[in-house]
C-alpha positions, 0 to 999 in steps of 0.5 A: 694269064691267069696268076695262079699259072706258073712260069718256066724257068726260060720265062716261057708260058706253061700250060696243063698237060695232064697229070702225074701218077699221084694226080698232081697236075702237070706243067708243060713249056710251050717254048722249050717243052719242060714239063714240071709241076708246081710246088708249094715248098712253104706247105712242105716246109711247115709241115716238118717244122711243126713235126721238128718241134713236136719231136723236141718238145714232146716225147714224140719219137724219130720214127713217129714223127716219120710215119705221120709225114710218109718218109722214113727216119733218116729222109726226116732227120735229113729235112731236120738239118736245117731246122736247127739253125732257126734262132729261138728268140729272146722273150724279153724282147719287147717286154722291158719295164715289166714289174713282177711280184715274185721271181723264182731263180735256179740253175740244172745241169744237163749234158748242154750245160748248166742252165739258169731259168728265171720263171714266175709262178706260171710262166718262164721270163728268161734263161741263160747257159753257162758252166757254172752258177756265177756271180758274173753268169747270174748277172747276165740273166738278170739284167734283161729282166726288171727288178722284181718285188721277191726273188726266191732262191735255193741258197747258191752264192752267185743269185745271192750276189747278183741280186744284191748288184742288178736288184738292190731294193728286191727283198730275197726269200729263201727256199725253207725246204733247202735250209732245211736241207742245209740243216740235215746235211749237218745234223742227219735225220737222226742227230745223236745229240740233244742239241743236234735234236732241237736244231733240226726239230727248229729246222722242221718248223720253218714250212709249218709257219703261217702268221708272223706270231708264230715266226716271231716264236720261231725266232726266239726258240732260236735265239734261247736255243743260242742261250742253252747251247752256246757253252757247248757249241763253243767247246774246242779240242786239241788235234794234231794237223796231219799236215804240220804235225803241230797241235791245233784246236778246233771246235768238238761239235762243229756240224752243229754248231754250222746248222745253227749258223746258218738259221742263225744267218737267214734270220738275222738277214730277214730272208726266212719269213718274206712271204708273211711281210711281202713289201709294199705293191704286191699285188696279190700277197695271199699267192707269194711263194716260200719255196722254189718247188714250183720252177724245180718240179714244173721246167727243172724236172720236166727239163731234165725228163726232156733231156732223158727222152732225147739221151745221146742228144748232147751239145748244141742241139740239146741246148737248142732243144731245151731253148724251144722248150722253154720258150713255149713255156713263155708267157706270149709265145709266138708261132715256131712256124711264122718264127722259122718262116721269117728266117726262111727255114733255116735257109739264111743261117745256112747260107752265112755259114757257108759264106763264113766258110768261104772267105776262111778257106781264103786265108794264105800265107801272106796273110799271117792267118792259118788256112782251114784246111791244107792239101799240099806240103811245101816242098821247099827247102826250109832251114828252120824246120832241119831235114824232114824224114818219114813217109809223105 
């Protein structure tokens, strides 16, 4: 019998019986006379996958994506259903022991959560969701990941932390253009004192510096600006706490005096000028980077217009579709279609989930562990509940 003939569900022979009104030929039992036709649910299949990650991964519409496949909006977002079990994998995976030269790391916020991405200059390496920007979440993301030469960061105390527990020999830039934001928190863009002025003129030279003589100039502006205005900074006034009553001194320019701290800070812990002096082994010292401008404008910012796209999508699925996003980013992605044939569409993580759902409905008294769902009321007399009133 030729292979390509199918087989009834009896296990009987089928044989062509003409065709169906859309041309589709048509299969006939010669035991039990079932007729049906053949199928390829793996083509089907592939099809509304490819048209599930088109419509996460783009700007691509429910309605769209249902009039390039023939079915209307709801017909599609029901075949969607399993698609979003499919596991998005891990991209480190396999790729243990990779050295890069550079590493950028920061966190956004979106209605999924906070999510922490590690990207190079052209490719994304590794996230991680969370709540917040902590020591302990950034440590998670960091130790799949092998210590790279330069980490840049924005500043936040949870990479600072991290980095110094999972990456103690990587040298750590800081992102110039937000210590120059720290710096305007304080003073405004229009200081209205000349200390406040040249603190900030300081603060507006850090992206215009290229060679080392002018990083060293740089320093030592801030080091004789420390010289002129250290009396002043140092000035106190007498207030009265509003919460003892008592009188109490603090510092009377006390914005200007945290700007300098910290330039002060960054300077002292040589993470200003990195990219000037990168550390031995880099490859190519001409492309390191002094700002994250690169991981917030190219996935930060397109993660976020993503999240806009597709507003009203929050929790699981938003992170699930972020995830898909992110992954593609990758340096070697694989094929979604192939990832989510491997998983049989979604098929396996449907059929656990059920299985899971089972063994809980299970649960009894004897037991000690609570059902998931009651449909009775005991109708027992129980002493330590008293006399229940109401209607049932």
């Amino acid at each position: 019998m030729p292979k390509n003939r199918p087989r009834c569900f009896c296990g009987g022979e089928m044989k062509r019986n003409g065709t169906t009104s859309k041309g589709t030929t048509r299969w006939r039992c010669k035991q039990c006379g079932a007729s049906s036709v053949k199928r390829r649910s793996d083509i089907t299949n592939a099809a509304v996958f490819s048209a599930f990650i088109d419509h996460l991964t783009t700007g691509v519409n429910l309605d769209t994506a249902a009039r390039r496949l023939g079915c209307s909006p709801r017909t599609l977002q029901r075949r969607f259903e399993p698609c979003w079990l499919v596991d998005v994998p891990d991209p480190t995976t396999g790729h243990v022991g990779r050295v890069y030269d550079q590493v950028f790391l920061d966190g956004t916020y979106t209605a999924g959560g906070c999510l922490i991405v590690a990207a190079t200059i052209d490719h994304v390496i590794a996230w991680h969701w969370c709540k917040h920007e902590t020591t302990r979440d950034y440590q998670r993301l960091l130790e799949r990941i092998e210590a790279p030469l330069i980490a840049v960061i924005d500043g936040g105390q949870g990479a600072l932390s991290a980095i110094k527990k999972c990456w103690p020999t990587t040298k750590i830039q800081r992102c110039l253009v937000h210590a120059q934001r720290v710096v305007r928190r304080y003073t405004t863009s229009r200081p209205r004192t000349d200390a406040g002025r040249t603190i900030y003129q300081l603060a507006l030279k850090l992206t215009r510096i290229t060679t080392l003589d002018q990083a060293a100039q740089w320093g030592a502006q801030l080091q004789e600006f420390h010289t002129i205005y250290r009396t002043w900074m140092g000035e106190k006034t007498l207030v009265k706490d509003p919460k003892t009553g008592s009188w109490i001194k603090v510092f009377t320019h006390p914005n200007v005096r945290k700007a300098y701290n910290s330039l002060n800070h960054l300077w002292r812990s040589e993470m200003l000028f990195v990219y000037l002096n990168p550390p031995d082994g880099v490859l190519e010292p001409d492309q390191i980077k002094r700002t994250t401008n690169s991981l917030e404008g190219g996935i930060n910012a397109q993660l976020k217009l993503l999240a806009r796209t597709h507003r009203g999508r929050t929790g699981e699925h938003q992170r699930r579709m972020l995830d898909w996003w992110l992954y593609l980013k990758t340096e070697l992605p694989d094929d979604p279609v192939r990832i989510a044939k491997q998983s049989n569409w979604g098929q396996g993580q449907l059929a656990k989930v059920s299985t899971l759902t089972r063994n809980e409905n299970q649960a009894d008294h004897e037991t000690g562990r609570p059902a998931l769902y009651d449909n009775t009321i005991d109708t027992n007399y129980t002493h330590s509940i008293g006399i229940q009133k109401g209607q049932i």
